[in-house]
N, C-alpha and C positions, 0 to 999 in steps of 0.2 A: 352520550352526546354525539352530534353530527357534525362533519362540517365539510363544506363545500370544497372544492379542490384550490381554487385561488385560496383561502385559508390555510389548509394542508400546507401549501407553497409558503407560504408567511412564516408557517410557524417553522419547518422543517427546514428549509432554505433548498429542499428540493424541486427544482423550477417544474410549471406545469407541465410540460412538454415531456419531462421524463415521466413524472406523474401518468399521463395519458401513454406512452409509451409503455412501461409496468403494466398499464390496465392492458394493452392492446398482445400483450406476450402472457398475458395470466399471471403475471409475478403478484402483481398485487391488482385483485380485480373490485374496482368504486363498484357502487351500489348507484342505484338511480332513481330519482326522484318521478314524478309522474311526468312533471315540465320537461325530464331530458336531462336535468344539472347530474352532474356525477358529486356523490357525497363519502364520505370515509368515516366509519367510526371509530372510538376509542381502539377498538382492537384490531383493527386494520393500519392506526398509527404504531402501534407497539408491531406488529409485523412489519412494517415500512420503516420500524429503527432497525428491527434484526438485519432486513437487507441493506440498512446504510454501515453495518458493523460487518456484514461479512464485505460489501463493497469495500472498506475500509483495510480489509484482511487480506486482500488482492482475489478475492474469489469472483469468475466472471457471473454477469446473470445466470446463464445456462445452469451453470453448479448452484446459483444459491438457490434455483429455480428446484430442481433436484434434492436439495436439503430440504427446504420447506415443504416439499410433496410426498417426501418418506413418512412410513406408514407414523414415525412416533412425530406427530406435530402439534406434541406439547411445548410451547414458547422458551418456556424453562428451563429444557434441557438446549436448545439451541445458544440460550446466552449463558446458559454453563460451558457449553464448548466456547463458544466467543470468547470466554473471558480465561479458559486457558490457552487459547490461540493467543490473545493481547500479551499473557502473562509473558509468554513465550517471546514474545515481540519486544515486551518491554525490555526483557533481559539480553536480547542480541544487540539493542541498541543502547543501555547502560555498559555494554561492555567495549560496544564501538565508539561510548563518546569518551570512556575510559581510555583508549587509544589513541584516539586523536588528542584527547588533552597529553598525553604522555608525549607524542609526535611533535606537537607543538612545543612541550618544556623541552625535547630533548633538542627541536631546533634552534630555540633561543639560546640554549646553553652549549651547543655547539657539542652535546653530547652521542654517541651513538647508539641506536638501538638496536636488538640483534633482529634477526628479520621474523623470528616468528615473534616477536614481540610489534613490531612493524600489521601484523597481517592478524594478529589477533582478533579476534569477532568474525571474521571475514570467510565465511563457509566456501568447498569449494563448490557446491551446488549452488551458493551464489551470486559464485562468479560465475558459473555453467551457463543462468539464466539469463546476467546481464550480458552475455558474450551470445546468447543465441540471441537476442533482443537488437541489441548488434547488427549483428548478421542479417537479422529480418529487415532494418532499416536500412541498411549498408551496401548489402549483399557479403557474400564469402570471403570474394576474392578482396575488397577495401577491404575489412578485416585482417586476412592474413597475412597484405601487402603491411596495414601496420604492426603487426607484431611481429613481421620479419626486422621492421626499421628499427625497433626497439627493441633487437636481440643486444644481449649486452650492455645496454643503457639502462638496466633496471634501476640504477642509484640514483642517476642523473633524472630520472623519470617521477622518483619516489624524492626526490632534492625539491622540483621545482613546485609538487604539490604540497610538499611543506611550507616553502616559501608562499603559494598561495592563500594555505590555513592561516600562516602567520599575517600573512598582511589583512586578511576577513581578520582578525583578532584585535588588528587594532584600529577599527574601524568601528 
């Protein structure tokens, strides 16, 4: 089957602009009609879900552009890797909602938690990232100005976003 790229967009919720963008970087290159219309077939859709799943994965175009161009560009081994990338994904974050449900019981009970129980799930590469994420928004020096301010406050710090969790809880 074919279908038109305003279609595409309908079904996919990927708007045409990106659509057309994909085509214009070779991610994903329409096909064309004699009129001009850019069209996309079945298998052009199932490559346009691979890159909405590595999108999904945090991988930038560039890279997924570079995945799908490697020599083995069998579909199926890609959503074999996808789906232990997700596995992997689903498990940092079942163990981070594990946390924070534990953060939460322990705030309401007025209980304490020890700190690597506090920090569990919490990789330090991925505080690396969000701290250089940071930095790029921020700059350096805001950065180190705040974590100078919050030397010693770590309790007070780790207090007040409990009391946050808790109140999103009972909302």
């Amino acid at each position: 089957m074919m279908y038109r790229v305003k279609k595409v967009s309908e079904i996919t919720g990927v708007s045409v602009r990106t659509l057309y963008h994909y085509d214009e970087i070779g991610l994903l290159k329409s096909q064309r009609e004699e009129n001009g219309y850019r069209y996309y077939t079945d298998e052009d859709l199932s490559v346009l879900q691979t890159i909405l799943f590595y999108k999904y994965l945090g991988f930038s175009l560039k890279q997924i552009k570079g995945l799908l161009d490697q020599e083995d560009t069998k579909l199926i081994q890609h959503l074999k890797n996808q789906l232990n990338l997700m596995i992997d994904e689903k498990k940092r974050l079942l163990t981070l909602i594990d946390t924070l449900e534990k953060t939460i019981e322990s705030s309401e009970r007025r209980v304490a938690m020890s700190t690597k129980e506090k920090f569990k799930g919490f990789a330090y590469k991925d505080n690396e990232k969000y701290r250089q994420a940071t930095i790029d928004l921020y700059g350096k020096k805001v950065v180190d100005e705040a974590a100078k301010r919050q030397e010693g406050k770590e309790q007070e710090v780790i207090d007040g976003f409990n009391q946050i969790f808790s109140t999103y809880q009972k909302i």
